[in-house]
Structures are given as C-alpha cells and as structure tokens.
C-alpha angles and dihedrals in degrees: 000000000000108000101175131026128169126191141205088325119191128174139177142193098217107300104353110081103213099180126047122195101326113184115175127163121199120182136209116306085354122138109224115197118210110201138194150100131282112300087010082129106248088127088047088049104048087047093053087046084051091046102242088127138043125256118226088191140332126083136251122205127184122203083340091303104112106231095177115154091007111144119256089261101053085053089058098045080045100054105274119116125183131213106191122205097248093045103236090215107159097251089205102055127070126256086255092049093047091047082061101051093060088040107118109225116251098247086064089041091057093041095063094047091251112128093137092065141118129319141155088275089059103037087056091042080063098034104031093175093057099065090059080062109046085118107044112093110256088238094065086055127117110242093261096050092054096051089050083057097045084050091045098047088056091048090054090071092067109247140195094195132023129204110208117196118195087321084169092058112131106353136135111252095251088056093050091054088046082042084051090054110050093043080047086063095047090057092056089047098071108261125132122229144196101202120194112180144149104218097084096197092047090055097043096052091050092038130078087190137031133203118200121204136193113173110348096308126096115255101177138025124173136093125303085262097059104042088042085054093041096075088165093062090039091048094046098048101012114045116077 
C-alpha cells in the first residue's frame, strides 16, 4: 500500500523558489531515505509535506486521500507526525508532560480505526531510558535523550508516517547506533517513514530507497544498493 506520495512539489519563500518538481513514493512500513548536502532542500521538503509552509504546485496524498494545502494539525489527526531537526521538546515540562502532549485524544484515535496505538508502555518498550526519567524536566536532558523523547512524543500521536528530520544531529556515536536500532524497529513495525539525514551510511542501512537532492531537484532516485554501489553519483551530490 502507498502511504505517502508527493508530486511534482514546489515550493518558495516570497520571491526565491527552493524546491523544483519533487516527486517521492514511500510505501507501507518502508523506510524512505532523503540525501543531500547541507541547504539541498530535505528539511524544506518534509516541512512543505507537514504543511508549515505554503505550496506554490505539486500535490501530497496520503493513503490515497490528497491532503494537499491541509494545516499541520489536520495531517496529524490524519496520520502524519513530524520530528523536526531541533527537536521542539517543551524544556519546562516533564517527560511525562511532554508524552501527553503529543498524546492524540481517544475519540481521534478511535476515528481513524486505531485502538492498538501508541501509549506511554509502548513508547518505553522502544526507549527504555526514557521511562527512569518521566519525571526530570526535558530541559535537564542529554542530546540524545531529548531527541528519544521528541520521537516518542510523535509517536505518541499515533501515526501512520514519520517524517524524521536530522534525528542523528548532534549525538555521541553510542547514542546514534541506540538511535539505528530503534528507528530500525519502527520500521518493522510497520510505520512508514520519510528519513532526511546527513550521515549517509546511517540512512542507507535503515532505507530501502533513497532520494538525492541538490537544490531543491531531485538528482537520484533508486534503492540504498544501488545508490551505495553508484560512487560517482555519491561523489558528485554527497561528499563536501
């Protein structure tokens, strides 16, 4: 089942146009990698798909439903959750404060036909270290820590696709290889996700395709094999 598809995307900020006809697919329980270097545009693309910035054309269905133009929080009641690159955890509140505010209320839940979703058992079943810290403000957390809870929070929603920005940013090495794993279960779980990341190796052992992109088009599309056998393409749009 295709649970996300994206096409011909373009998007501006006023008078500059940053992305340029971006088509992507990402099927059910697929992990979906999104390439480039620094200011390619993948950060660019996952906030259009969410709806924090307007679409100039192009066209964005979910589970065959076209969601195109929705508001960030129609596309979360609607399956859609969201992991930003800086986090966006409410430093003041407590894990446990911050897990319920990206709980989705039952009567959603129920709505979309989802009683067997996400809740704080499960999220510490995936994030074990999180449940010795329901209590600590976010703000006292490591890095990693804080990026656990901003994934868990999501998750907490209740989605049918993530969209994972730069989740490895800034973490220690341990914590990336915790940070593999878990996604990794996710994905065997049976969530799709939309996964832009720098650390090219991390993304292509999660991912089954891969998307490259050099501002804001779309340079390379084929599976993880493919691209991690192709060094010309790599050399050309990956390496700084």
């Amino acid at each position: 089942m295709m649970m996300l598809e994206v096409t011909n995307l373009e998007v501006a900020y006023g008078l500059s146009q940053v992305l340029f006809g971006i088509s992507l697919r990402a099927g059910s329980g697929e992990i979906v990698a999104l390439l480039g270097r620094n200011g390619a545009g993948k950060s660019t693309t996952l906030k259009a798909i969410m709806g924090l910035l307007p679409i100039r054309e192009g066209h964005i269905h979910l589970r065959g439903r076209e969601v195109t133009g929705q508001p960030p929080y129609i596309l979360n009641q609607l399956g859609i959750g969201y992991v930003p690159e800086d986090r966006r955890i409410f430093h003041g509140l407590t894990v446990r404060e911050n897990l319920l505010v990206g709980a989705l209320p039952e009567r959603r839940r129920s709505k979309r036909g989802r009683q067997d979703g996400w809740d704080f058992e499960r999220v510490f079943e995936l994030f074990p270290l999180l449940s010795g810290l329901v209590e600590r403000k976010a703000g006292t957390l490591s890095g990693g820590e804080q990026q656990m809870l901003s994934i868990a929070r999501t998750l907490m929603g209740n989605p049918d696709v993530l969209l994972l920005d730069e989740p490895t940013e800034g973490l220690a090495p341990k914590m990336v290889h915790a940070l593999e794993a878990q996604i990794g279960k996710l994905r065997d779980a049976g969530l799709t996700i939309l996964l832009s990341e720098q650390r090219v190796k991390f993304a292509l052992r999660l991912a089954s395709q891969a998307y490259l992109l050099e501002r804001g088009r779309i340079v390379f599309h084929g599976g993880t094999e493919e691209l991690m056998a192709n060094e010309a393409v790599r050399r050309a749009h990956l390496m700084v």
